[in-house]
C-alpha positions as a LaTeX table, in Angstrom:
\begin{tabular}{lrrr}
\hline
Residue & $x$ (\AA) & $y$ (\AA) & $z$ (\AA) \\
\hline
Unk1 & $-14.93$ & $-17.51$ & 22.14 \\
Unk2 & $-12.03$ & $-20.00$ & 21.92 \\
Unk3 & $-11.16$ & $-21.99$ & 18.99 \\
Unk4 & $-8.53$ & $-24.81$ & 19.14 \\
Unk5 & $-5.83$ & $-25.91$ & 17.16 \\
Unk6 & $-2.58$ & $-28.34$ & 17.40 \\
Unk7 & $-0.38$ & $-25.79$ & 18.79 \\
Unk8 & $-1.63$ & $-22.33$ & 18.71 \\
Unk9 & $-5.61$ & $-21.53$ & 20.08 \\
Unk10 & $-7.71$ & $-18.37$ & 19.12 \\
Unk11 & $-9.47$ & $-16.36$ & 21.49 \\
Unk12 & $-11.47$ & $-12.77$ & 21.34 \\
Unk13 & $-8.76$ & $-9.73$ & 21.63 \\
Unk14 & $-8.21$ & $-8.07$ & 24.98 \\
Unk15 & $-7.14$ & $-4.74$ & 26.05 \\
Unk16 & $-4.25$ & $-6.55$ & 27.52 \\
Unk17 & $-3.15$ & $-7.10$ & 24.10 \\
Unk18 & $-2.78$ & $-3.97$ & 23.11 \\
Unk19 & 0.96 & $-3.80$ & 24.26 \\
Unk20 & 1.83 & $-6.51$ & 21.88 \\
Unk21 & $-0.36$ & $-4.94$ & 19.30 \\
Unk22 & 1.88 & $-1.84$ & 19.83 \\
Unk23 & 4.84 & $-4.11$ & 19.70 \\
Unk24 & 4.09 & $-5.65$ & 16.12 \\
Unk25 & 2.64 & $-2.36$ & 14.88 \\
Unk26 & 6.28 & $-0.73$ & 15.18 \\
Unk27 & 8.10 & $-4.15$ & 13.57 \\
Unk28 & 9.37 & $-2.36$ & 10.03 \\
Unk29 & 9.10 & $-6.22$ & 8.39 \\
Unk30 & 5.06 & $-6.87$ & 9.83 \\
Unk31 & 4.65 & $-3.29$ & 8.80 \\
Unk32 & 5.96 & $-3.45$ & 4.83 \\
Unk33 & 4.57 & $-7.12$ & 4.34 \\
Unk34 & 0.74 & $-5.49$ & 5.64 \\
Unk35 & 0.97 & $-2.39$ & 4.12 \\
Unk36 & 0.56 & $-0.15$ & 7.65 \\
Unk37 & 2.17 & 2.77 & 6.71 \\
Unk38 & 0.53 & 4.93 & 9.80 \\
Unk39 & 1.28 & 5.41 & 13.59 \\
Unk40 & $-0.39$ & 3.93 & 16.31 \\
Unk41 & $-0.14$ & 4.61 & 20.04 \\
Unk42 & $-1.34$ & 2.40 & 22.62 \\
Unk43 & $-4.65$ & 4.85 & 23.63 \\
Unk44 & $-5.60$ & 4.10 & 20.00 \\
Unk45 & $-5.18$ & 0.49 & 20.11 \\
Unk46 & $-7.10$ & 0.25 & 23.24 \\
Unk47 & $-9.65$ & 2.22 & 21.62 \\
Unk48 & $-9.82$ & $-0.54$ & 18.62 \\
Unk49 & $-10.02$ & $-2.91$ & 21.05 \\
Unk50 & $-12.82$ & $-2.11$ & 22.72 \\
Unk51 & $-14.67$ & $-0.71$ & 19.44 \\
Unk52 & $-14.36$ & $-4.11$ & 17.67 \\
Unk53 & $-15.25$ & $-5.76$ & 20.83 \\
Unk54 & $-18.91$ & $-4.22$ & 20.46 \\
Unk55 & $-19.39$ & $-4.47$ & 16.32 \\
Unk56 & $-21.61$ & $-7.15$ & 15.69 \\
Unk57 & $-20.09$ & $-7.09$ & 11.92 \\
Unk58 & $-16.61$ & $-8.86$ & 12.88 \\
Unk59 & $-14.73$ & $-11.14$ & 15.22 \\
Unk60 & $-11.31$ & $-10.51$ & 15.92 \\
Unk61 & $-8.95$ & $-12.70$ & 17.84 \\
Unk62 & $-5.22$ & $-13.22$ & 18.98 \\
Unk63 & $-3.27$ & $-15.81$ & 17.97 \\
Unk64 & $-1.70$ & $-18.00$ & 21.01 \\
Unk65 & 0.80 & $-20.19$ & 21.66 \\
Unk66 & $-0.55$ & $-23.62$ & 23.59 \\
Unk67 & 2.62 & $-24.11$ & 25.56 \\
Unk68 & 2.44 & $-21.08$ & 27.24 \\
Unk69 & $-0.54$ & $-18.93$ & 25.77 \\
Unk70 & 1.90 & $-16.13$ & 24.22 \\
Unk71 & 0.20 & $-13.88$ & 21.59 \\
Unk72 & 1.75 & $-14.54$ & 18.58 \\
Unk73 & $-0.38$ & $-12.17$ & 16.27 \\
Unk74 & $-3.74$ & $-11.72$ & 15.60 \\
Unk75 & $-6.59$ & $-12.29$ & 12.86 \\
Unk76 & $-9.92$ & $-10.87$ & 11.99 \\
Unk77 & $-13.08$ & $-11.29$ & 9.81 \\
Unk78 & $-14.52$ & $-8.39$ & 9.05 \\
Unk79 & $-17.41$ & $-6.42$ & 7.20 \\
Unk80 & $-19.64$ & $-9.65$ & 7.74 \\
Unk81 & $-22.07$ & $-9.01$ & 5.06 \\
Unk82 & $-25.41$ & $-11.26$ & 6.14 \\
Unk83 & $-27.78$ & $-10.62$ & 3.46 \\
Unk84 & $-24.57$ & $-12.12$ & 1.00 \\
Unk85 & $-22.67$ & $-14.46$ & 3.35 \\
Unk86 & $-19.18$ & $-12.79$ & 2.92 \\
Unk87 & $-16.99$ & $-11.00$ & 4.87 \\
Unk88 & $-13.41$ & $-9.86$ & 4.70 \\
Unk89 & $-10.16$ & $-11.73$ & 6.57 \\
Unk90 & $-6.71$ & $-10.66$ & 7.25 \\
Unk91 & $-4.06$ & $-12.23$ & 9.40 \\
Unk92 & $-0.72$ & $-10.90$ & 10.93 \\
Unk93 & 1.60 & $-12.46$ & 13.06 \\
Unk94 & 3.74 & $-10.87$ & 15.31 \\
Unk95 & 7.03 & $-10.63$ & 14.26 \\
Unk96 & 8.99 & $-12.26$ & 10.82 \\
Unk97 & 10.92 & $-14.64$ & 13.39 \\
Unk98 & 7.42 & $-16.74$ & 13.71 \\
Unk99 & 6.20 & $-16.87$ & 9.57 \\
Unk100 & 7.16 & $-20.07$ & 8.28 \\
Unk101 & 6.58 & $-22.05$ & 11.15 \\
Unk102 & 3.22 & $-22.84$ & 9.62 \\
Unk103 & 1.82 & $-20.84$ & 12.77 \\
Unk104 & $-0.25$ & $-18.87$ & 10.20 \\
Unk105 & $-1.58$ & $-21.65$ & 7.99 \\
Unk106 & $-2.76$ & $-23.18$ & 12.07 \\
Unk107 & $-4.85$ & $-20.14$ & 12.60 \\
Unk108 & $-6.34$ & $-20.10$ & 9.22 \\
Unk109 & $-7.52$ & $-23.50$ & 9.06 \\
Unk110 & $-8.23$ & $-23.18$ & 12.40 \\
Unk111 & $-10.52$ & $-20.16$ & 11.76 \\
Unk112 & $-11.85$ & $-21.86$ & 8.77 \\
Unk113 & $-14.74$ & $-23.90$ & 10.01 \\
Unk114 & $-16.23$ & $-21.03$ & 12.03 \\
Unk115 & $-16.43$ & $-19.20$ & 8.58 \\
Unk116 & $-17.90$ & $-21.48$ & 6.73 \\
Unk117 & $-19.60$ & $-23.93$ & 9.51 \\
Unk118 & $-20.57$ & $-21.46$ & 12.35 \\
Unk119 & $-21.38$ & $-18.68$ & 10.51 \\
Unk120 & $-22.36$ & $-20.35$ & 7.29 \\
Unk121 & $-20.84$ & $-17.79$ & 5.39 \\
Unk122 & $-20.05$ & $-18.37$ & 1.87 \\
Unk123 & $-17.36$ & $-16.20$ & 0.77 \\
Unk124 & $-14.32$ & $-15.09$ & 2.23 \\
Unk125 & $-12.05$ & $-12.49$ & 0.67 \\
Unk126 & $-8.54$ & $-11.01$ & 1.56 \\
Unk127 & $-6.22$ & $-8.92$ & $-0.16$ \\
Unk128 & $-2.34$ & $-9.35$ & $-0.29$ \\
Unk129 & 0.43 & $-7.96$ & $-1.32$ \\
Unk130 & 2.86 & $-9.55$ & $-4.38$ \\
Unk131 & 6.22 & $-8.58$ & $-1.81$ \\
Unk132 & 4.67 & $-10.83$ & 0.27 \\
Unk133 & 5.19 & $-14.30$ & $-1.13$ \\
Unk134 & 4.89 & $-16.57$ & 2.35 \\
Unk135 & 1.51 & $-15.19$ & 2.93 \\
Unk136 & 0.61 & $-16.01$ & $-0.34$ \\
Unk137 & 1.55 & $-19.35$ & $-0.54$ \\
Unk138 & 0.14 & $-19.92$ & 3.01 \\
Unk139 & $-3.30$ & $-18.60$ & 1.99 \\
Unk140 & $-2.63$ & $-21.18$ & $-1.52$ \\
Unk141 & $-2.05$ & $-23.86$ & 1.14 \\
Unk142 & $-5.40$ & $-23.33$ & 2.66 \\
Unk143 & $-7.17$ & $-23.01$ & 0.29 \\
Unk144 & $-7.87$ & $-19.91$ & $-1.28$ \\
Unk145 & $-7.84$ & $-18.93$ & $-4.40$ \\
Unk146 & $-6.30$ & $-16.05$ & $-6.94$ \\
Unk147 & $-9.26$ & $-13.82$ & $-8.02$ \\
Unk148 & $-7.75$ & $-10.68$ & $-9.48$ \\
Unk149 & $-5.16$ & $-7.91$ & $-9.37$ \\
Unk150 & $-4.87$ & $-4.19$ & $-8.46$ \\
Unk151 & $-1.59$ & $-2.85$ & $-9.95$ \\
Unk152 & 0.66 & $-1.43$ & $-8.26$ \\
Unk153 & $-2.03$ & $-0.33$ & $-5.67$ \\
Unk154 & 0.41 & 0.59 & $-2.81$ \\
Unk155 & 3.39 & 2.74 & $-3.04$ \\
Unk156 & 5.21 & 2.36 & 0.36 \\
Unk157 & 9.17 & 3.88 & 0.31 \\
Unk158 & 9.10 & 4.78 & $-3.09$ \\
Unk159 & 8.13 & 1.35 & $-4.30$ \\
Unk160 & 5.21 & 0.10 & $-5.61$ \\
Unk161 & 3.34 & $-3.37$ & $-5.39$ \\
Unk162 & 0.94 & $-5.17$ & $-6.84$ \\
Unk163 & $-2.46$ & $-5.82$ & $-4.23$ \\
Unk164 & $-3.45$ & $-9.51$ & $-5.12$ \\
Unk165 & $-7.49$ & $-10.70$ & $-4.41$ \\
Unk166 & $-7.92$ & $-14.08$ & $-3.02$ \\
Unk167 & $-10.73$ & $-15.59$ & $-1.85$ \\
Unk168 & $-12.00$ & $-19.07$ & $-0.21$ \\
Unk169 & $-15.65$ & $-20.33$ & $-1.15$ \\
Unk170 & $-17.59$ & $-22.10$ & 1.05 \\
Unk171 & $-17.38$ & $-25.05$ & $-1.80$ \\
Unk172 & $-13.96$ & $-24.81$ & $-1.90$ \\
Unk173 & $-14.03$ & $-25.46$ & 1.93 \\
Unk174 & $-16.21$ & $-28.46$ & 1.41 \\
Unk175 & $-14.32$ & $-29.94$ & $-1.13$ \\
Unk176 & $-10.87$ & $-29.57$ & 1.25 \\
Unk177 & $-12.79$ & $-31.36$ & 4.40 \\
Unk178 & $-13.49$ & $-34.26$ & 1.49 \\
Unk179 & $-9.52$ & $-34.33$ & 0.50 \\
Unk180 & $-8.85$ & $-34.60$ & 4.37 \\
Unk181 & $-10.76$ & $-37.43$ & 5.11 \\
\hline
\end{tabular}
């Protein structure tokens, strides 16, 4: 699968990702701002790889640069729940050099219409964390919406932070496409 936007395109994960997976995984920033707080080796990445490759519940896919189809992080819906049309999203680019480049608003809106239009799912839900305010206001910028709060949910070096809902409906997609037009 291969979905297109202005400068970035997103296409299904491949083992040959993995190093770059490994790469961003070990970035202290990427790894604070998502919560990640264990260790990964490549073997294990490999192994997610190919185990997401083969659930019928989620599509993941990097993130890639047009001008010269560099990963530049990755995204994922997961937990597709058929019987309620949801599913769960997160997003993470590759290092803190590329956020706020609008390379992660791209891939969301790019992702958006397969959600909503390919899928037809209507509801899709992501958590975030309040040190995080670019991915916030990227995820504003697209369209989703605050639902709720868990409290000081994670506790990563001795510091806690709040784990913010947000979620996009597919009428809140509709109503977007309208503004666009």
């Amino acid at each position: 699968m291969h979905l297109e936007g202005y400068r970035i395109f997103l296409r299904e994960l491949r083992e040959s990702d993995a190093e770059q997976m490994l790469k961003t995984s070990k970035n202290e920033e990427i790894r604070y701002m998502t919560g990640t707080k264990h260790t990964l080796t490549i073997d294990m990445i490999k192994d997610y790889i190919e185990k997401v490759s083969k659930d019928p519940s989620r599509f993941d896919f990097a993130i890639c640069l047009k001008e010269d189809e560099t990963m530049i992080g990755d995204l994922s819906i997961f937990d597709i729940d058929e019987d309620d049309r949801k599913a769960y999203f997160r997003i993470a680019l590759s290092t803190i050099g590329l956020t706020g480049k609008g390379y992660g608003t791209e891939a969301i809106k790019t992702v958006l219409p397969f959600v909503f239009e390919d899928l037809g799912l209507n509801r899709l839900q992501l958590e975030v964390y309040n040190h995080n305010p670019r991915a916030i206001r990227a995820y504003e910028k697209c369209g989703f919406v605050k639902e709720g709060v868990l409290r000081k949910s994670l506790r990563y070096n001795g510091k806690y932070s709040d784990e913010i809902i947000m979620a996009m409906l597919k009428e809140d997609y509709e109503n977007l496409k309208r503004k666009v037009r």
